[in-house]
C-alpha positions in Angstrom: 0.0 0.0 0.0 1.2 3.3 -0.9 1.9 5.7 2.0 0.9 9.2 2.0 3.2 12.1 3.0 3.9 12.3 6.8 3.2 15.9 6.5 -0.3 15.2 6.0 -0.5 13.6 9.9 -0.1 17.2 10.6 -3.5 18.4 9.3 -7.2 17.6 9.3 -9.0 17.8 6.1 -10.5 21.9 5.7 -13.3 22.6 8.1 -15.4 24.2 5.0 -14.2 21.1 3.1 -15.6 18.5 5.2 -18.9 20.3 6.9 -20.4 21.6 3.5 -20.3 17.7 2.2 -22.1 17.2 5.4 -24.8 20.1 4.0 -25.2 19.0 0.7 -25.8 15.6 1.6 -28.8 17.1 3.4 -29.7 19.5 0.5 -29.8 16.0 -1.2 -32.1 14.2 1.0 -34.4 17.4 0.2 -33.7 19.6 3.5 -34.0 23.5 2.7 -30.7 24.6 4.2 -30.2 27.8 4.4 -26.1 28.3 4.9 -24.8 31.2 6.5 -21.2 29.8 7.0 -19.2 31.0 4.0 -18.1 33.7 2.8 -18.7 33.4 -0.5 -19.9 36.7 -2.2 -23.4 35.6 -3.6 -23.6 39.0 -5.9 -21.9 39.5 -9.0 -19.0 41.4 -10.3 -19.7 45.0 -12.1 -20.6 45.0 -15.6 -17.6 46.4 -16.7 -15.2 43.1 -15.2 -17.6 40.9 -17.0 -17.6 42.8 -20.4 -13.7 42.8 -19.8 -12.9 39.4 -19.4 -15.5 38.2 -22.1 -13.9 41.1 -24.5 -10.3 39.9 -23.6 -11.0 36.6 -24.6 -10.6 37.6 -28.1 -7.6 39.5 -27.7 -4.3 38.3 -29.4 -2.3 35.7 -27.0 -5.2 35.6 -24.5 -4.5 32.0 -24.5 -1.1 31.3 -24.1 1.3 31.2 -20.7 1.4 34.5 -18.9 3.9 36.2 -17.0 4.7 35.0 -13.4 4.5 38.7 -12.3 0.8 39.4 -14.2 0.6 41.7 -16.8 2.2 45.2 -16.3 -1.3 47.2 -16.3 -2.5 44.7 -14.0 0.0 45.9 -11.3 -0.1 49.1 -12.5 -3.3 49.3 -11.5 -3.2 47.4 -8.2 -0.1 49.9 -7.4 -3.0 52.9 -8.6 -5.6 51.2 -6.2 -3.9 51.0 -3.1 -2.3 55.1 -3.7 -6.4 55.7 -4.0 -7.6 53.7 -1.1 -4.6 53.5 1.6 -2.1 56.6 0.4 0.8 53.5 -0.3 3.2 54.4 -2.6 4.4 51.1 -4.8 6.4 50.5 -7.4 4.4 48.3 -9.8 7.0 46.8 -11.4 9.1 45.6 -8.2 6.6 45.3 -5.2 3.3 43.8 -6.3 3.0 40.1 -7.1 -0.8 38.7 -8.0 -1.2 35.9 -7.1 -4.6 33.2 -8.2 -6.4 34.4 -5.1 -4.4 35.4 -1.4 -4.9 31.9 0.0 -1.9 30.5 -2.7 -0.1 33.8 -1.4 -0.2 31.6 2.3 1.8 28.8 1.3 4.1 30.9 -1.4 5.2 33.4 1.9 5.5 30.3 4.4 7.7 29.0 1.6 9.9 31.1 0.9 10.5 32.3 4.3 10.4 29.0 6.9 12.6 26.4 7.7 11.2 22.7 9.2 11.8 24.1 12.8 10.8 27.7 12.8 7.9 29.1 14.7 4.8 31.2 13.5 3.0 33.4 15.4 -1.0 32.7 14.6 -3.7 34.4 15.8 -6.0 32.5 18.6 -9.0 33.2 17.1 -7.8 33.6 13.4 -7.9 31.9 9.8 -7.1 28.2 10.3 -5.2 28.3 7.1 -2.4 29.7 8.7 -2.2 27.1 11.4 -1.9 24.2 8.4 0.1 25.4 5.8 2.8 26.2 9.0 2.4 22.6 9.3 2.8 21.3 6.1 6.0 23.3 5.6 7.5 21.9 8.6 7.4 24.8 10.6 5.6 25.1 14.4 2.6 27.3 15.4 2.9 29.7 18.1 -0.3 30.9 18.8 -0.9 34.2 20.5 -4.3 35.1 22.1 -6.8 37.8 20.9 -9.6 38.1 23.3 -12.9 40.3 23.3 -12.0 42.4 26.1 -8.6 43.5 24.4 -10.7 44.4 21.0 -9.3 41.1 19.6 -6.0 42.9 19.9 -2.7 41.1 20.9 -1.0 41.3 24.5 2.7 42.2 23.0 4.1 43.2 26.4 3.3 40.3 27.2 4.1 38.2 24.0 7.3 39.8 24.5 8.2 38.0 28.0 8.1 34.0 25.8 10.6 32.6 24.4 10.3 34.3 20.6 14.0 33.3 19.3 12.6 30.6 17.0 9.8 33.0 15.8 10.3 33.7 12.0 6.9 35.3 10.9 3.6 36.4 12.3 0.2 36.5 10.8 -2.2 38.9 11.6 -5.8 39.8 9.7 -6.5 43.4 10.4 -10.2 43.5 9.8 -9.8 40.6 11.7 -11.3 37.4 10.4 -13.6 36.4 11.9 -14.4 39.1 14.6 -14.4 41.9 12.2 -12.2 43.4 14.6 -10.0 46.5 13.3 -6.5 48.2 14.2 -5.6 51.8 13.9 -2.9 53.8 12.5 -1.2 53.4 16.4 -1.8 49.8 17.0 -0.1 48.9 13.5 2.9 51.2 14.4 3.1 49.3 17.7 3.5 45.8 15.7 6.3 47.5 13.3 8.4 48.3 16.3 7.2 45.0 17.7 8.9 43.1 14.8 11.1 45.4 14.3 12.9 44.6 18.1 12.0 40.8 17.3 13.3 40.4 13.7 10.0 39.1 12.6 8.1 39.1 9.3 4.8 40.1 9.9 1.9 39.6 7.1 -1.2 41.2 7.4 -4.1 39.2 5.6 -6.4 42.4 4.6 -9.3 41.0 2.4 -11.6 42.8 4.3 -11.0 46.8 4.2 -14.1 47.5 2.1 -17.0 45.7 3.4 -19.1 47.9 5.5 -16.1 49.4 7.1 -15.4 53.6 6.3 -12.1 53.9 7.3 -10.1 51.0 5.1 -6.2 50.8 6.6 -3.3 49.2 4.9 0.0 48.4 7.5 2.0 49.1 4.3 1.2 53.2 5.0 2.9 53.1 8.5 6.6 53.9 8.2 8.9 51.9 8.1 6.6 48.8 7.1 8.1 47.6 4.5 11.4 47.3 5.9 9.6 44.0 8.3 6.0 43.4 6.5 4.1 42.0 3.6 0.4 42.3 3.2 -2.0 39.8 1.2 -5.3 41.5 -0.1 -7.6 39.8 -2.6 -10.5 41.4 -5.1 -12.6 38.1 -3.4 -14.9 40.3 -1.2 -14.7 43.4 -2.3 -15.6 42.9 -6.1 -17.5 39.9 -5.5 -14.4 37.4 -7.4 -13.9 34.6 -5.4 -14.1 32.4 -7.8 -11.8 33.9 -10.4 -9.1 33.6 -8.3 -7.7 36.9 -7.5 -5.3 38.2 -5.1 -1.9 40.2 -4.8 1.1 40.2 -2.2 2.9 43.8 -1.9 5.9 45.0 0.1 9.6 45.6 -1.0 11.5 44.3 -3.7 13.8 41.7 -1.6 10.6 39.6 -0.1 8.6 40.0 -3.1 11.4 38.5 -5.7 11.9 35.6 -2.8 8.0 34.9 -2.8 8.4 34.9 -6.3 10.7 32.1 -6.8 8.3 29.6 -4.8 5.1 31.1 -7.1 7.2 30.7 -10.8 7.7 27.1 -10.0 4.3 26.1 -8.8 2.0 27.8 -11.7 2.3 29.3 -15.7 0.6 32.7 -14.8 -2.8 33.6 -14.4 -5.3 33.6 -17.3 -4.9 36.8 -19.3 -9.2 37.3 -19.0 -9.3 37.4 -15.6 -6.5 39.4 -15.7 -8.3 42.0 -17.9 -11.3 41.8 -15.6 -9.4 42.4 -12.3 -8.4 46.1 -13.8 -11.8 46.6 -14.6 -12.7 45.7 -10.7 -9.8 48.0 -9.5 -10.7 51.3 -11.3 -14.3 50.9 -9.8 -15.7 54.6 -8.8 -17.2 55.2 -5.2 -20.6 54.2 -6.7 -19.6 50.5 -6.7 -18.3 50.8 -3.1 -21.3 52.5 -2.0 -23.9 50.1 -3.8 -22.0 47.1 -2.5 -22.6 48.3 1.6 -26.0 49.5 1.0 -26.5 45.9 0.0 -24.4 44.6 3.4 -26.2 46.9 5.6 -29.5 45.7 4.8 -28.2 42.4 5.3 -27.0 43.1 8.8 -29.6 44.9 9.8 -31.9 42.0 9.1 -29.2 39.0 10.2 -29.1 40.9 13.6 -32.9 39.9 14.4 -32.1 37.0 14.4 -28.7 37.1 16.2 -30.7 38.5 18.7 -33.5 36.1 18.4 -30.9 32.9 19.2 -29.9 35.2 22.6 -26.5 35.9 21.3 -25.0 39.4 21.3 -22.9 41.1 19.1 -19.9 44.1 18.8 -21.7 47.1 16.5 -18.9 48.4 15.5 -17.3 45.3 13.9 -16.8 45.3 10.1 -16.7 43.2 7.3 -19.1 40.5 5.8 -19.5 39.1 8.9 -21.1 38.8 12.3 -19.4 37.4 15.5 -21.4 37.1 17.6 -21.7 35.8 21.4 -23.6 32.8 22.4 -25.7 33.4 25.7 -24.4 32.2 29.0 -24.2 29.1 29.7 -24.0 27.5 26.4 -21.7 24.5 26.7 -20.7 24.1 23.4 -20.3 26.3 20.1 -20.4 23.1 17.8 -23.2 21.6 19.2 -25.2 24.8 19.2 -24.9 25.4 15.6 -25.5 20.9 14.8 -28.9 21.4 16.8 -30.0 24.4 14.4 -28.4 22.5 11.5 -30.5 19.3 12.1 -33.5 21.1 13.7 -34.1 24.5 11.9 -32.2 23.6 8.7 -29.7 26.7 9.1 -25.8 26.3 9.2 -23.7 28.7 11.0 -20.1 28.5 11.7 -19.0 27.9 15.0 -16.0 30.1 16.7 -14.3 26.6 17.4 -13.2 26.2 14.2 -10.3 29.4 14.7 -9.1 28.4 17.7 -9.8 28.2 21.3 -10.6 31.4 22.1 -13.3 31.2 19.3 -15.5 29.0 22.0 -18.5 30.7 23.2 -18.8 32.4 19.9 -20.3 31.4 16.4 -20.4 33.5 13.1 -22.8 34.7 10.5 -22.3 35.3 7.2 -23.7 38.5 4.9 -23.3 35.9 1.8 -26.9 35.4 2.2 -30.3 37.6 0.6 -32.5 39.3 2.5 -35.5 36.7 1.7 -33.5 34.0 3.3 -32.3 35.7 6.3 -35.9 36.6 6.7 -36.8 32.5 6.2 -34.2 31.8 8.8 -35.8 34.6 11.3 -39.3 32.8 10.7 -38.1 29.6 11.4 -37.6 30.4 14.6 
């Protein structure tokens, strides 16, 4: 019998991978599940991104390889969008690198930068993607707490006092995901001089700056930033692209060449349509920006009836396309709180479990859903 890898000992099959088998084998049976799990944009892109990519695909070359580095416009552009949005200043031919969507850009950074042995800092609650691709590169989680009474903000005085010699790189997710927690100008200047003292890469995993949140911040305008951090953004949420496959990794020239070595030997180049369409997405005007909330507010306003129904509360002024929210006290378990309104009402939520420890006593909503079905889910209670 052929043996698999013993890196794969080191992970569990993904959370999302294994639970939304679980729902469609009910949708199969004929139960009307209504899933509020995922964040997976139900809305389409703009106009323009479609008529771009189905324009493109008649363009000479559209077909062939593309460059490892996407097409100059393409991060000309990106380079254009973040000087709009975050007042960061790149140069488009040395410090952006799209990438097929920032979950690839995961694995290309713990690549290129870890060694079987060296530690990761991960956020406790945070994105369990971090936790396995650490593992499957051989490298050690070192989790550091967020908590709700710190504004899911890391203890670094006291991160400071372990042992953080082995420590090589540090994820953080700022909106956080899946609080919708945000840092400010002060608090990102506070983790540049943190790694700074530390010799630590930090990589801030910033998908979220546009949904339902007015003051969007990039770590790449503190000073100094690039000298000790990356940051990973994607056109997922914010243009409604997940599927396309759509993401970028910016910072300067050094880490962005050595990220680029892993990516040019693990793909050809991203199709030369999408391509086309993410330029389109990224000189969007306000209007876009401004229809897309309208369309999340509504949603939240509406998803919090029935956050409130369940018992839980909730932080007001968390952003992004989701809700955390608290269970009421007393509630043993988060898993078996969502299960019970899985098999009883037909409604999946995620449960805070799933990023981390301190994600008990929590589950989370997602805006991925229409106001008719929120309303559905409301009644069926």
């Amino acid at each position: 019998m052929i043996q698999t890898a013993d890196r794969l000992k080191t992970v569990k099959e993904y959370y999302f991978s294994k639970k939304l088998r679980e729902v469609r084998e009910l949708l199969a049976k004929g139960r009307p599940i209504i899933n509020m799990g995922i964040g997976s944009p139900d809305l389409a892109p703009s106009e323009n991104v479609i008529k771009a990519i189905q324009n493109a695909v008649n363009d000479k070359g559209a077909h062939q390889y593309q460059s490892y580095q996407g097409l100059p416009e393409l991060r000309e552009a990106i380079a254009a969008f973040y000087t709009a949005k975050f007042e960061v200043q790149l140069d488009s031919a040395s410090e952006i690198l799209p990438l097929m969507g920032s979950k690839e850009g995961i694995m290309h950074i713990s690549m290129a930068f870890l060694n079987a042995g060296d530690e990761v800092l991960i956020p406790n609650p945070g994105y369990p993607t971090y936790t396995s691709v650490s593992k499957l590169v051989g490298a050690v989680p070192h989790y550091y707490d967020l908590t709700e009474d710190k504004g899911w903000f890391p203890d670094l005085e006291y991160l400071e006092q372990e042992d953080l010699s082995k420590v090589k790189l540090m994820w953080l997710s700022y909106p956080h995901m899946p609080t919708g927690a945000t840092a400010s100008t002060t608090q990102f200047e506070k983790l540049i001089d943190f790694a700074k003292r530390n010799e630590i890469l930090l990589i801030n995993d910033n998908p979220y700056s546009f949904v339902l949140n007015t003051n969007p911040r990039s770590i790449l305008n503190i000073d100094g930033a690039k000298e000790i951090a990356l940051e990973l953004n994607s056109l997922s949420k914010t243009f409604n692209m997940a599927g396309w496959r759509v993401g970028m990794v910016l910072g300067n020239e050094s880490h962005i060449n050595s990220i680029l070595k892993v990516k040019s030997n693990m793909d050809s180049g991203m199709f030369y349509g999408i391509q086309k369409g993410a330029i389109a997405a990224l000189e969007s005007s306000q209007k876009w920006f401004d229809n897309l909330n309208e369309v999340y507010a509504s949603r939240k306003e509406l998803m919090l009836k029935l956050v409130k129904k369940l018992g839980c509360t909730y932080d007001s002024s968390s952003v992004g396309m989701f809700v955390w929210a608290k269970l009421p006290y007393g509630v043993p378990s988060a898993e078996k709180f969502i299960d019970d309104i899985l098999y009883d009402k037909d409604i999946f939520i995620t449960p805070g479990t799933i990023f981390g420890s301190n994600g008990e006593g929590y589950i989370r909503f997602s805006l991925c859903v229409n106001e008719a079905k929120i309303q559905e889910a409301i009644d069926r209670f």
